[in-house]
N, C-alpha and C positions, 0 to 999 in steps of 0.2 A: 536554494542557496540563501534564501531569505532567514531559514528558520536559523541559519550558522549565523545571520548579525544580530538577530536578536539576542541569541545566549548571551551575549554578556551583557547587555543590557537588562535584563530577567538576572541573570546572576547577581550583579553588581546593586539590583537595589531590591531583589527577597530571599538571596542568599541559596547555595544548594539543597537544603531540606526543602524550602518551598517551591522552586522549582522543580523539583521531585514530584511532588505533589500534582505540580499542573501536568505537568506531561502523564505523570498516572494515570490521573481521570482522562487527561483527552486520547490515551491508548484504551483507554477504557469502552470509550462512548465510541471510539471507531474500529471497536469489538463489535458493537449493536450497530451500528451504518454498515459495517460488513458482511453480517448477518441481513439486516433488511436490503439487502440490497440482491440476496438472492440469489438468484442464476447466472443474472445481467452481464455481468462483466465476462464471463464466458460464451452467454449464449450468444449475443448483439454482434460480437465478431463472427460467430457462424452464419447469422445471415443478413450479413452486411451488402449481398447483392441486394437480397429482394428491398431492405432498409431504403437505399440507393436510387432504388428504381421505382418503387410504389409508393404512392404520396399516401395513399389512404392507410397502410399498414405502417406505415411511421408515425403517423398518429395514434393508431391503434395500442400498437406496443408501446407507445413516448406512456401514453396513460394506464396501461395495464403495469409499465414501470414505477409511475406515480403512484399506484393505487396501494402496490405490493409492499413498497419500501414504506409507505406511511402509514400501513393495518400493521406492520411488523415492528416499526419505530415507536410506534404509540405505544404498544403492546410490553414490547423489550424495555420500554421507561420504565413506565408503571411498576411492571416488575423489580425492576435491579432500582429503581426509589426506595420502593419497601424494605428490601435487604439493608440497603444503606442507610435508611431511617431506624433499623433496628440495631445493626452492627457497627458500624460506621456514622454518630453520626452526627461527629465535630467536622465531619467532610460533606453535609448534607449542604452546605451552602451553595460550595465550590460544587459540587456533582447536579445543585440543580441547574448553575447560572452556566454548566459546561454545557448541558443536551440540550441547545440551541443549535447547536453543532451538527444535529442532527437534519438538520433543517434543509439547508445548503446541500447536502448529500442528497436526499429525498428529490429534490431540483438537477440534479446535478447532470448537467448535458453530453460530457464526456467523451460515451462509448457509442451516442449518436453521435458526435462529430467525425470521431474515427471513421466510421461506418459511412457516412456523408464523404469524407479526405476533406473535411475542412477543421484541421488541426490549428491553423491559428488562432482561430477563436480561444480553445484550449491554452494556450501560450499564454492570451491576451486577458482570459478570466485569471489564471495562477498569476502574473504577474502584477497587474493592476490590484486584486484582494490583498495578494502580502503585502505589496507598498504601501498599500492603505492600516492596513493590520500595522506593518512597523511603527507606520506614523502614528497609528494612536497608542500603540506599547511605550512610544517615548513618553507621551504624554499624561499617560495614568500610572497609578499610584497605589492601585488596588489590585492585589495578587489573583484574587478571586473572580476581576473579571476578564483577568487573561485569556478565556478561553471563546468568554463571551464576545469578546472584542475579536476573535478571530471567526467565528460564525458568522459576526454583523458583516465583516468584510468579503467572504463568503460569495453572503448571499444579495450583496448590492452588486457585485462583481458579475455576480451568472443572471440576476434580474435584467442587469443592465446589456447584457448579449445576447439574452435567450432569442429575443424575436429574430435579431441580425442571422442567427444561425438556423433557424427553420421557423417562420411565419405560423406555421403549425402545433408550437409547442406552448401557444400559449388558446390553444382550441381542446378546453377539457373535456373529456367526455367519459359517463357514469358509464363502470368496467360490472358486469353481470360476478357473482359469485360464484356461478357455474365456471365464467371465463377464468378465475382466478387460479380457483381449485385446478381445473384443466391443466393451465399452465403448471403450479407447484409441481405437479404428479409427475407431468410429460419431465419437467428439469431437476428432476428431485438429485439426480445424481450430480449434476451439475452445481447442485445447493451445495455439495459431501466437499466436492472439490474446492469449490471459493472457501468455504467454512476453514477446512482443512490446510488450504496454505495460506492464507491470512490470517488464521491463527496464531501461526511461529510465528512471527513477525510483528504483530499487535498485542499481543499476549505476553510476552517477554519481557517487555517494561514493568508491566505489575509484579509479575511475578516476581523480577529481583526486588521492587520496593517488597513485596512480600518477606524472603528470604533474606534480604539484606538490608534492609531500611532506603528510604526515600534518596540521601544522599549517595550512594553507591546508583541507586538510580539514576540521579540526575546525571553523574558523569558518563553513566553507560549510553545515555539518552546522547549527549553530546557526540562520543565517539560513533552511534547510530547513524543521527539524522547527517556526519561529515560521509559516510559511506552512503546513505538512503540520496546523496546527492546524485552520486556515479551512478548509482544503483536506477533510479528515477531515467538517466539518458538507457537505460537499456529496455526500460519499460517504452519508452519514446516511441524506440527503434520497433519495439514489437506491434504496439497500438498501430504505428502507423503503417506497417508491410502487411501487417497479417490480413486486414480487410482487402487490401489489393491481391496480395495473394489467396482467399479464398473467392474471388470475383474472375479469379483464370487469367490476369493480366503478366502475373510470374510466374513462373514455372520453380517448383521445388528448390532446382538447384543454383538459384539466383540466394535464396536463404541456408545455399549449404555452408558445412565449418569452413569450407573450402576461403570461401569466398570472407569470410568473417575472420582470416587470418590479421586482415591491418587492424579490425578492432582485437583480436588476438593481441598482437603486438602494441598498442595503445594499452590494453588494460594490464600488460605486463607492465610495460610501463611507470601507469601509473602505481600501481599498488611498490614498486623501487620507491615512488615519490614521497607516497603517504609514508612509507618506512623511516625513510627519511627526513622528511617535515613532518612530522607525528608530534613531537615534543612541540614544537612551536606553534603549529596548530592548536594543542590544546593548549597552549601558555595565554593564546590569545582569547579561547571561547570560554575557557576558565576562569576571564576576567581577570588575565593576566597574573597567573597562578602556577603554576608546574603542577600536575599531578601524574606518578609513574603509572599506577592502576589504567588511570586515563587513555596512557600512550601506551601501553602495551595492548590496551583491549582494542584500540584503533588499529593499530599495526595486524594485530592478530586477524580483524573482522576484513584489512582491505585483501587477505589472501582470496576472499570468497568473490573478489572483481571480473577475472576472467570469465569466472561459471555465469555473472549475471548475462553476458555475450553469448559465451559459448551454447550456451542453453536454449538460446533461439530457438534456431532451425528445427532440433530435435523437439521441443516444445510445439511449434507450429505444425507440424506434421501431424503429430500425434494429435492435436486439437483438430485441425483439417478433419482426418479422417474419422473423427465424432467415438475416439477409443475414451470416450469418459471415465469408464471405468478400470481403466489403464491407469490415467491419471491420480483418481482417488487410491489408489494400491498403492502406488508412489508419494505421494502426500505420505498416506499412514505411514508408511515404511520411514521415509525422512520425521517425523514428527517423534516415532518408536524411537530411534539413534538419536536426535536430541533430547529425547526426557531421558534415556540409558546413558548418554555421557555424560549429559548433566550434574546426574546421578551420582557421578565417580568424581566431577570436575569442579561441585558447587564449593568445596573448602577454598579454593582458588579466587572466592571471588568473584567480579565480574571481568576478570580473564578466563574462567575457566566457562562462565557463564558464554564469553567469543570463543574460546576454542571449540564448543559444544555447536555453535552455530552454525561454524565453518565444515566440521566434520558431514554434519547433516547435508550442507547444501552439493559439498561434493561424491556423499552417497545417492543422494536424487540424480547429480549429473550421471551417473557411474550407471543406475537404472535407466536411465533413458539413451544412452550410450548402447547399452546392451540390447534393449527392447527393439530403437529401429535400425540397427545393425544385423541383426536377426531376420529383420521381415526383408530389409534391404539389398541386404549382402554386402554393407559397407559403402554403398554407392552416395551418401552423403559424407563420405571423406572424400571424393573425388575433385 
């Protein structure tokens, strides 16, 4: 919610083309922290018992995490520098003072804590960095170091908890290249999946400044990060059941649709809301502006609220049961349907840019519907 009070302030004093600009690059650089970051975020919930139970393999993997995201991070700068030092490179400023950014990521405790069920920390790192972060957005003055100002916050935020949350994360220890390689091979597929659905969703910002120039960006950005809010409580719910439910504590159908009918009903709910307060939402992130584009692409993006819920279950299951390759079909398959309607919807703008999103996410739910309805027999409607 932090990122909805900044926009007007970032509005109000570098105007929507430059604000364009910031959120670019930082969709950019959390292209490359999604990339280095590799398996993790899939594999860490798979085995979130042993995480739990064994001191010495939580240090083991905390540093084989460390090792992978900062040979990939380093690696992925370098690279996409050069590009933007040849191509790009009146944005060479802003693009180096942003991969700080990267930093904090590399660190980043996370998907141990989930794995641990000490999710406050998690709460108490995101809320304490953006407070910090807002407070020095009010204070500077320079567009360019927007970005950097939000890394520093970051990473004094997760400095400042790492010990509180495992005494052990700050016991480095040198990861063999044999052990690495191992690793990439055994989760390569694992890599297909993160890649793949963290692509639509980080990727999409560039690409309208691409297609549509930076201001059309920034307002898409706006109507985003008001959905990425809702969207964020369903990630919550998932970090925080699925390591419990792969440790054998729930049984399946504690995570069925069944049971997910009140946030059913909640996210119908709200997406009436967003319909309805859409205009005046953006009146205010707009830095008190009307923009219809704005409010129709907000409107459009809150139909996709239900699926972030309704997707659980059917998500978690399918993860359980280590159908990785399941997974990556269904990415590709959602990824195909949004570059094909894109295709047809890009005159539109960035509403056709949201109709294209929504389409997608309700063909993924639509596969995954079918897939463990099939193996099931429907017994997650029950």
């Amino acid at each position: 919610m932090f990122a909805l009070i900044t926009f007007p302030i970032l509005i109000s004093k570098y105007g929507l083309k430059e604000v364009g600009v910031i959120f670019t690059v930082q969709a950019i650089v959390m292209i490359l922290a999604s990339i280095s970051n590799y398996s993790f975020v899939y594999y860490i919930p798979t085995v979130s018992k042993r995480v739990s139970e064994d001191k010495i393999y939580i240090i083991k993997l905390w540093n084989l995490a460390l090792h992978i995201r900062t040979y990939f991070s380093v690696f992925l700068s370098l690279l996409i520098s050069l590009f933007v030092y040849f191509f790009y490179k009146e944005y060479l400023l802003i693009w180096l003072l942003s991969l700080p950014l990267l930093i904090p990521k590399i660190i980043n405790p996370t998907l141990f804590c989930n794995a641990l069920e000490v999710n406050k920390f998690v709460f108490k790192i995101g809320f304490y960095s953006k407070l910090l972060f807002l407070l020095l957005v009010y204070v500077s003055n320079n567009s360019n170091l927007v970005n950097l100002l939000l890394a520093s916050s970051e990473l004094i935020a997760i400095l400042f908890y790492l010990k509180r949350i495992h005494h052990g994360f700050y016991n480095f220890q040198v990861v063999s290249f044999f052990e690495i390689k191992r690793f990439l091979s055994k989760t390569f597929n694992l890599f297909l999946v993160n890649f793949l659905l963290l692509l639509k969703p980080n990727a999409i910002l560039p690409a309208v400044s691409y297609l549509l120039g930076f201001e059309f960006a920034a307002l898409f950005s706006i109507a985003q990060k008001v959905i990425n809010a809702i969207k964020s409580t369903s990630g919550i719910v998932f970090v925080s059941f699925f390591p419990i439910y792969t440790k054998e504590k729930l049984s399946y159908n504690f995570l069925s649709v069944k049971r997910l009918n009140l946030a059913l009903l909640f996210s119908i709910i709200t997406v009436i809301g967003f319909w309805l307060l859409s205009p005046y939402l953006i009146y205010v992130l707009n830095n008190f502006k009307i923009n219809i584009p704005a409010v129709r692409t907000l409107q459009i993006l809150s139909l996709s609220i239900p699926i972030f819920f309704m997707i659980i279950p059917l998500f978690s299951y399918i993860l359980n049961q280590k159908k990785w390759n399941i997974i990556l079909c269904f990415a590709i398959i959602q990824l195909l349907i949004l570059i094909i309607v894109l295709n047809f919807l890009i005159h539109q703008n960035i509403i056709g840019v949201a109709k294209s999103l929504v389409v997608s996410e309700y063909v993924l739910f639509l596969c995954y519907v079918i897939f463990v309805s099939k193996r099931r027999g429907f017994v997650f409607l029950r």
